[in-house]
C-alpha positions in Angstrom: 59.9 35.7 165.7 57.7 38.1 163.9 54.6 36.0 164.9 55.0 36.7 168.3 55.5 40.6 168.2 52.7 42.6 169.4 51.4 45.8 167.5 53.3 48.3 169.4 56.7 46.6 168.5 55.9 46.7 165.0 54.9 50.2 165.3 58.4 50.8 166.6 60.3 49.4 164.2 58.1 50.6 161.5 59.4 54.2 162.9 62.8 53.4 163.9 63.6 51.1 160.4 62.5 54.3 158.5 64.6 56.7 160.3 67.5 54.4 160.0 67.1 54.2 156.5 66.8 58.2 155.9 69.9 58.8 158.4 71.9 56.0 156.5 71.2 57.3 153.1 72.4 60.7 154.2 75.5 59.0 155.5 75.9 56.8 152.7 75.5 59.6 149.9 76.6 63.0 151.3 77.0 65.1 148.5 80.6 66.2 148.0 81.5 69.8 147.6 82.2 71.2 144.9 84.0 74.8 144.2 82.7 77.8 143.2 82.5 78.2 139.2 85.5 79.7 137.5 86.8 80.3 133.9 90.8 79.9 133.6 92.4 82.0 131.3 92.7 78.6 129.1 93.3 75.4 128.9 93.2 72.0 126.9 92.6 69.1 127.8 93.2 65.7 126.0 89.7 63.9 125.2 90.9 60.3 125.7 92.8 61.1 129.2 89.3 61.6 130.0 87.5 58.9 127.4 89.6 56.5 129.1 87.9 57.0 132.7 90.9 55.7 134.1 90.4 58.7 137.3 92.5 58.2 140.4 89.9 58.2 143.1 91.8 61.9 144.5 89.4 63.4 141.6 86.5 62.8 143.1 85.5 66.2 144.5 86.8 67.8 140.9 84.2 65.3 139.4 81.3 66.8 141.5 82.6 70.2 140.6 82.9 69.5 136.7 78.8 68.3 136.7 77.4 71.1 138.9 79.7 73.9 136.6 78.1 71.9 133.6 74.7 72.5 134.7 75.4 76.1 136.0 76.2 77.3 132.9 73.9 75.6 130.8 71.1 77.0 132.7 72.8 80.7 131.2 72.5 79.4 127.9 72.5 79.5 124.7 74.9 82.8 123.7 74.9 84.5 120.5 76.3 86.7 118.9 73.0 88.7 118.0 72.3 89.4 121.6 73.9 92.7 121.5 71.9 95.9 121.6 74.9 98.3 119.3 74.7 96.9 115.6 78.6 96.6 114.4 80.2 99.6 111.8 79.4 96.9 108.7 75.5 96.8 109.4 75.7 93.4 110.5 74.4 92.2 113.8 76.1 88.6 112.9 79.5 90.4 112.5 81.3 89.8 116.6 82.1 92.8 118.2 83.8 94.3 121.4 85.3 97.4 122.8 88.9 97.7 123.7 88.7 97.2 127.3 91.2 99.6 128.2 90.2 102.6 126.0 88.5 105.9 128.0 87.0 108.7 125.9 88.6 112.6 126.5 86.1 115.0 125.5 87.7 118.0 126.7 88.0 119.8 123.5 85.1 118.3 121.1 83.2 121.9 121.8 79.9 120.1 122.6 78.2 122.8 125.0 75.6 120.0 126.1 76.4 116.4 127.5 76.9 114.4 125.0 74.6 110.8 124.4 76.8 108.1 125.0 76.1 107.0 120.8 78.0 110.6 120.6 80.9 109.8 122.7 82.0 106.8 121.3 81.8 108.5 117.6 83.0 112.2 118.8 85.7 112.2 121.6 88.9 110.6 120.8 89.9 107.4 122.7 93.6 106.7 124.8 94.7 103.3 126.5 94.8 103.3 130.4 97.3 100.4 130.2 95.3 97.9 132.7 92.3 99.9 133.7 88.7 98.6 132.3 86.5 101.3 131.2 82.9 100.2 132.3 81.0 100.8 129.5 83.2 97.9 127.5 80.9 95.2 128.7 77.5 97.2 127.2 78.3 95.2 123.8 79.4 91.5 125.8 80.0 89.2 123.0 83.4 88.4 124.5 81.9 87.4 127.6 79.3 85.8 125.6 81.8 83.5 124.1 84.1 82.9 127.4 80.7 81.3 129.0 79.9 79.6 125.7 83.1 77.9 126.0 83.6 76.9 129.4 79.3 75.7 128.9 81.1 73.4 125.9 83.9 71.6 128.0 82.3 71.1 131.0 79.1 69.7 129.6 81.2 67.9 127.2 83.4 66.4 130.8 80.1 65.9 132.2 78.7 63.7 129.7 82.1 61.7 129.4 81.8 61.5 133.5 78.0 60.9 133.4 76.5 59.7 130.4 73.9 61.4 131.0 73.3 62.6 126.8 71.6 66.0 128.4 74.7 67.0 128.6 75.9 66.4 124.5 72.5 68.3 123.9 73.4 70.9 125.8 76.7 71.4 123.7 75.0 70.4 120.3 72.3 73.6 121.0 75.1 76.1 122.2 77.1 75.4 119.4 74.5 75.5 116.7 73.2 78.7 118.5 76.9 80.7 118.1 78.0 79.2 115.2 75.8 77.5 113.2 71.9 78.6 112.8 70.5 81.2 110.4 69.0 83.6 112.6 71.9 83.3 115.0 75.5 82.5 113.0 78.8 84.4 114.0 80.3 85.6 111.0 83.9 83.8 110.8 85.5 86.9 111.5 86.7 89.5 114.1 87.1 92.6 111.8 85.0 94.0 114.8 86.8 93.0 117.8 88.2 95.5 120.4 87.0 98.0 118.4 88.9 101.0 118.2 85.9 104.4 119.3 86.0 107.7 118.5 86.1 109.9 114.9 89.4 108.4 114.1 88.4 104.6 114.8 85.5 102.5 114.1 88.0 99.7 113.3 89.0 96.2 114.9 92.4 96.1 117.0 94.4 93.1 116.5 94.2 93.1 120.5 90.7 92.1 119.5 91.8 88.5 118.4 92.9 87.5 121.8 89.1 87.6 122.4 88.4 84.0 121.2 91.4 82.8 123.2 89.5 79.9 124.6 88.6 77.9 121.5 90.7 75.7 122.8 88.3 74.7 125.8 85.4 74.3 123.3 87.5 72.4 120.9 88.5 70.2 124.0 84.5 69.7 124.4 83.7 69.3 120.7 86.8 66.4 120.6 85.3 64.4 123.9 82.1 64.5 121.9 83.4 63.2 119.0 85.9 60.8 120.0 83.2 59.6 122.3 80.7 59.0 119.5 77.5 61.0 121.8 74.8 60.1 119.9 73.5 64.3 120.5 76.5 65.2 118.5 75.5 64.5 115.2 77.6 64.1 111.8 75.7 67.0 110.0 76.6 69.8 113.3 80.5 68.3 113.1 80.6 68.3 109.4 78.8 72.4 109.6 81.5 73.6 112.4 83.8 72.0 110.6 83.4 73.8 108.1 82.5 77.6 109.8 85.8 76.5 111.4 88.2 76.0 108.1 86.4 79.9 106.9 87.6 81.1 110.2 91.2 80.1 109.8 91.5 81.5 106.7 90.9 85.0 107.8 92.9 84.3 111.2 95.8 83.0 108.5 95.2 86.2 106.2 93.4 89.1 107.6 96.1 92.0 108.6 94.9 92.2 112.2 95.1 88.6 113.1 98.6 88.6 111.4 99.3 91.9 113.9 98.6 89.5 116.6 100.6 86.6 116.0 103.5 88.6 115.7 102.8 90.3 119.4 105.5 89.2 121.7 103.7 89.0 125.2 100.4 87.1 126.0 98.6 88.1 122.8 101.2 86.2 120.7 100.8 83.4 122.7 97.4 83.0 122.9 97.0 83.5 119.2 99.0 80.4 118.8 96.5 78.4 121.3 93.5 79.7 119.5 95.0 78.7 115.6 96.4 75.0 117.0 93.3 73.9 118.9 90.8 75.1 115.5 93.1 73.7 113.4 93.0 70.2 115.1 89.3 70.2 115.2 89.5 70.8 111.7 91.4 67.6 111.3 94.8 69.2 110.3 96.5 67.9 113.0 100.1 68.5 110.9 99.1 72.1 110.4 98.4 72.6 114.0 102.1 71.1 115.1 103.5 73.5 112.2 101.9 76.5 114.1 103.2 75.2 117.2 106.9 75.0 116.4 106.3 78.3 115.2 105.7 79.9 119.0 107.9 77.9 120.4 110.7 78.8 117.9 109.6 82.7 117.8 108.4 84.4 120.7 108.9 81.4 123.2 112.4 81.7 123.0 112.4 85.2 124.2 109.5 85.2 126.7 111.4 83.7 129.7 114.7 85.6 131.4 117.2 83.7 132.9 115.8 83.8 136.3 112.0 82.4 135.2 110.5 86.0 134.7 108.9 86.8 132.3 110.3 90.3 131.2 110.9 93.3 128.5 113.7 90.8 126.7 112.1 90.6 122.7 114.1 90.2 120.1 114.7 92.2 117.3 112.4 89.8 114.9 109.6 89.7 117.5 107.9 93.6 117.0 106.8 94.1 120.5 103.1 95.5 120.7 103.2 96.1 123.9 105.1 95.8 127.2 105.7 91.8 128.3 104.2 90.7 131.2 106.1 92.0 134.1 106.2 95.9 133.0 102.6 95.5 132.8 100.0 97.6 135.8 99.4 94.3 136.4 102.2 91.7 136.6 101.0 88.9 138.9 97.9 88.7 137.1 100.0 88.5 133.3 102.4 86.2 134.5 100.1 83.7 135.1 97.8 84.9 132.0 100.9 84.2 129.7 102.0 81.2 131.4 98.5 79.4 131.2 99.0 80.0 127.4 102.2 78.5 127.3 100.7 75.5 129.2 97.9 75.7 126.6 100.7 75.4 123.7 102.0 72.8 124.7 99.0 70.8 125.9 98.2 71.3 122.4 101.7 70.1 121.3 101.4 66.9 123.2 98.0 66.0 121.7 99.5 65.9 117.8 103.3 64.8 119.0 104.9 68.0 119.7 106.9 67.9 123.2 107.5 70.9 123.7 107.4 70.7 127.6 111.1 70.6 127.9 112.1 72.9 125.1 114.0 75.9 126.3 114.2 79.5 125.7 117.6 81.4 124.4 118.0 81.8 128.0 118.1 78.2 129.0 114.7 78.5 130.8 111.6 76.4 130.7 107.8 76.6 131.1 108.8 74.9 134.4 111.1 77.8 135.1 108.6 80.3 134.6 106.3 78.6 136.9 108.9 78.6 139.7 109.6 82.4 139.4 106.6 83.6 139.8 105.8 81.4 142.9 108.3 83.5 144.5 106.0 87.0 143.6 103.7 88.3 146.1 100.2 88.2 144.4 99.3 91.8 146.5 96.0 93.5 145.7 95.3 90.8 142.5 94.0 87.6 142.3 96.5 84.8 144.1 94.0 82.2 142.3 94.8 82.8 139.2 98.6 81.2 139.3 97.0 78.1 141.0 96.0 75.4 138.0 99.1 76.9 136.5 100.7 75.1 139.8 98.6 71.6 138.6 99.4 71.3 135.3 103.4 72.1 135.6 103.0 69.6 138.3 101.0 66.9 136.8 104.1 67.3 133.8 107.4 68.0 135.5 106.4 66.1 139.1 106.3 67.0 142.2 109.0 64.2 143.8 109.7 66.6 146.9 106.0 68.2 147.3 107.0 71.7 146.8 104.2 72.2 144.2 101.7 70.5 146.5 102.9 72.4 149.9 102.9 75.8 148.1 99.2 75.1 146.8 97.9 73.9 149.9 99.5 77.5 151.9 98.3 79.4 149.5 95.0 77.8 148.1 94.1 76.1 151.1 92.4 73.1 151.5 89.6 73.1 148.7 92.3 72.8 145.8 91.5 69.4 145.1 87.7 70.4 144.8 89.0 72.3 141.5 87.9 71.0 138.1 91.0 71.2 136.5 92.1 68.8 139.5 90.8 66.0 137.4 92.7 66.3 134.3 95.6 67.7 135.5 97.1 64.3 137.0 99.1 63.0 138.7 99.0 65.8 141.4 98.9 65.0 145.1 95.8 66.3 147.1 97.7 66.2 150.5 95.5 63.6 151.8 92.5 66.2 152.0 90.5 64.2 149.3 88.3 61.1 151.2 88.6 57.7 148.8 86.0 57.0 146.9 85.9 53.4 147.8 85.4 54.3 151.6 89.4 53.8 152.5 89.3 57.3 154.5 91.6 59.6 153.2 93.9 59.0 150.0 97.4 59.0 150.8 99.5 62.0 151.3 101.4 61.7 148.5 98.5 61.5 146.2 99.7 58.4 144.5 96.1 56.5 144.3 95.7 55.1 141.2 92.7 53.1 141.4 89.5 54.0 139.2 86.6 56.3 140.8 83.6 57.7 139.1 80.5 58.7 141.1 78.8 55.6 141.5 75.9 55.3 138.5 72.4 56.5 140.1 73.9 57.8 142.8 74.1 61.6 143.7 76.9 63.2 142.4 79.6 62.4 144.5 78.2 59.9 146.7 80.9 58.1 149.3 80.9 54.9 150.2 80.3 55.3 154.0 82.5 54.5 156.7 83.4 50.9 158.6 82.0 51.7 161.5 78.3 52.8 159.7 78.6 48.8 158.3 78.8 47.6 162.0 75.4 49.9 162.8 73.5 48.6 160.1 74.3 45.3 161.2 73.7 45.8 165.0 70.2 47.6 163.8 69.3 45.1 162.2 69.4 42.6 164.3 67.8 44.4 166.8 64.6 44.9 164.3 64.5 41.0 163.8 64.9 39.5 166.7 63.4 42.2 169.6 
């Protein structure tokens, strides 16, 4: 047939053969979208659930989200804890340091008679708590914010390579690691004697509020496990053995120094996530028994007290729990430490599952659950703060307790709309239904309602990130086009 066609024809479906190929590839491999980057108050999540691969094809958007947040934030990187322009009261720029972030100056009677430098504020006026309220200046030293990025860059270039195997991705984690914790020039100091630092003549001094600043070691533990369980060839036995071994230094003064001890025994959100931060460094230094010891601990102590009978989470410690501060409800703002304090009960017993520690159905001395807590506070208007913050608190109750009547899944999609399933913690909180919103990946059209899909789905290897399989009618074109070519 070709032998008979004249130049013009061939021209044609030169033309026409390449614009069918660049519309098809569009069609074929639309990139799927992803949400916008966000760092949960915490979370862990079990490196073989995702070593496994075993993804229901519902995860698929959270999969595209995981690899762009993985390369968003390693673009930011590496974070140390040198980069900070105020040298700490010891002298020593490797010593971590904040400010409490809820501490304003009064300079009212220091008798200055000139404006005072802002070095002279924070050593002259006195400093008092506006329960709530950040004070600006607390982000001019930023290694807390240094270390939140540092750990969601860990996990989700940790996900990505698992997702990927792309071993940019291990580098990435290898360098930001070695960067905070590891290299010379760079090294935290295995301490927070510095953190939340209280200003003014009387202070100079770490806060035990100031622990609660490396709350989310348990996300970069979660990376630094996927790694390793994984065997990624970029994660080497010589940077495991070394943060291995920064790690075991930094229990020791979170197990003995009289600030950290201050904050394990705090009966709202600090408590708890003290307890996250010990467990999760405690298994990645190996001591898996050690870690469910400090488990049962919260869950035996402050746990029991945290949870009222109706779910909230309210003034009720007991007398062998010193209470440090108000508990979550009585705080300015009580939507947003609800779902603060019940992402780190989540956390606990994430961390609880992982070394055989069930701890999801354990109750309170009020006969109430992590389950209960949840279903409280999805009654609370979120008003004037954050609604999103209660959200992968919705997943991961879900994803444990079910959700055989859809209530989880109908509340999320009224309030969260229909992007949810685009969330990276989507993926490894399952089984969650994605109200049918999430397209199959093998090109089925939309998963079922009830989000029950079970079958496998990565991103297709050398294909974009989150390339579809494209519809039945686009095989019936190609087919029809084709003929056409070869036969007109």
């Amino acid at each position: 047939m070709w032998a008979h066609a004249n130049s013009g024809t061939l021209a044609a479906r030169a033309v026409l053969s390449a614009v069918f190929s660049a519309s098809l590839g569009a069609l074929f491999f639309q990139p799927l979208p992803v949400h916008s980057l966000t760092s949960y108050a915490n979370d862990f999540v079990d490196p073989a659930s995702v070593l496994s691969k075993n993804f229901s094809n519902v995860t698929v958007e959270a999969q595209a989200t995981i690899i762009q947040w993985a390369k968003d934030l390693a673009s930011q990187g590496p974070w140390t804890v040198t980069n900070k322009s105020v040298t700490p009261p010891s002298g020593n720029i490797h010593d971590y340091m904040s400010w409490a972030p809820y501490s304003w100056p009064d300079c009212s009677k220091v008798g200055n008679t000139t404006e005072l430098a802002p070095e002279e504020v924070w050593k002259t006026c006195p400093y008092y708590t506006r329960d709530g309220e950040f004070n600006p200046d607390g982000r001019l030293i930023n290694d807390v914010g240094a270390f939140g990025d540092l750990a969601d860059a860990v996990l989700y270039n940790a996900l990505a390579w698992a997702l990927d195997g792309n071993g940019q991705y291990s580098a990435n984690v290898a360098k930001f690691v070695k960067a905070w914790f590891l290299d010379a020039d760079t090294a935290m100091n295995p301490n927070l004697d510095y953190a939340q630092l209280k200003r003014g003549p009387d202070g100079q001094v770490g806060q035990h509020t100031g622990v609660l600043d490396l709350k989310c070691m348990s996300k970069l533990v979660s990376g630094v496990l996927i790694l390793r369980q994984g065997k990624a060839s970029e994660w080497t036995s010589e940077i495991d053995t070394r943060l291995t071994n920064w790690t075991t230094s930094y229990i020791n003064w979170l197990t003995t120094a009289k600030i950290a001890l201050e904050e394990e025994s705090a009966a709202n959100n600090h408590g708890t996530f003290y307890y996250n931060q010990l467990a999760a460094l405690q298994i990645l230094a190996g001591d898996n028994d050690g870690a469910k010891q400090t488990l049962d601990k919260y869950f035996t102590t402050q746990y029991k007290w945290q949870i009222a009978e109706n779910g909230d989470q309210v003034c009720c410690a007991h007398a062998n729990v010193p209470l440090f501060q108000p508990l979550e409800t009585a705080r300015t703002r009580p939507y947003h430490y609800r779902a603060y304090n019940l992402a780190a009960m989540i956390t606990n017993a994430k961390l609880g599952a992982y070394v055989g520690y069930d701890a999801w159905n354990l109750t309170t001395a009020n006969g109430t659950t992590i389950q209960s807590a949840l279903d409280y506070a999805l009654t609370q208007p979120a008003g004037k703060e954050a609604a999103a913050e209660l959200w992968p608190n919705v997943v991961a109750v879900g994803a444990v307790y079910g959700d055989p009547d859809g209530k989880y899944a109908a509340w999320l999609l009224a309030h969260a709309g229909k992007t949810y399933p685009q969330d990276a913690q989507f993926l490894w909180n399952q089984p969650f239904s994605d109200s049918g919103l999430v397209r199959a990946a093998d090109g089925s059209g939309a998963s079922s309602a009830g989000g029950t899909d079970s079958s496998a789905g990565t991103v297709p290897d050398g294909a974009p990130r989150g390339a579809r399989a494209g519809p039945a009618w686009a095989g019936a074109a190609l087919v029809a086009v084709t003929a056409w070519l070869y036969v007109a």
